[in-house]
N, C-alpha and C positions, 0 to 999 in steps of 0.2 A: 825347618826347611819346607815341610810341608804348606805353613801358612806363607813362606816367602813364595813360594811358587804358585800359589793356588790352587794347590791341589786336596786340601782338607773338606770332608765334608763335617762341616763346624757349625752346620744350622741348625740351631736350638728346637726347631719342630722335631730334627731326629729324633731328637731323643725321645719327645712323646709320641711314637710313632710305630709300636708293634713291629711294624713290617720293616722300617730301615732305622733301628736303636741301635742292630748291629753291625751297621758301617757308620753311624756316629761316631766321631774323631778319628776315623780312620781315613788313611789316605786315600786317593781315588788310584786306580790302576792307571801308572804316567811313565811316558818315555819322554828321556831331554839327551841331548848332543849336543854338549861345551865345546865350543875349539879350545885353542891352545892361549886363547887371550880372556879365557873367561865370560865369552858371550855366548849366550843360547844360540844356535842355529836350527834348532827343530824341537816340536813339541807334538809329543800326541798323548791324550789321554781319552780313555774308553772305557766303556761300564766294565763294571768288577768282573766278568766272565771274558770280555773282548780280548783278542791276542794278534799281536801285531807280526806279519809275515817277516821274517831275517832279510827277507832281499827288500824292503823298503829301508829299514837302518844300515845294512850296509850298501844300499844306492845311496844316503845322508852322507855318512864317512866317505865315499869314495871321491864325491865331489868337495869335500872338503882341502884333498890330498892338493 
């Protein structure tokens, strides 16, 4: 799922990389909100420390309703 979304960091430099070996094939920190027909309606992804405020996802869902 991770490579379906694009959310993997899968770059071969990681690896040889001291400083980021240890988010090599791991996934990036990502928010996704499917409706009900299986379409993405919002994406956010931010660096492995970022944290997304609850009133921006549920301002996503609310206009979805």
């Amino acid at each position: 799922m991770t490579r379906a979304y694009g959310v993997l960091n899968d770059d071969p430099a990681m690896a040889q990389d001291v400083k980021r070996i240890g988010t090599y094939l791991r996934a990036k920190r990502s928010w996704f909100v499917v409706d009900k027909q299986g379409v993405i309606r919002y994406v956010r992804v931010t660096d492995p420390r970022g944290i997304l405020p609850n009133d921006e996802i549920l301002e996503v869902l609310a206009k979805l309703k």
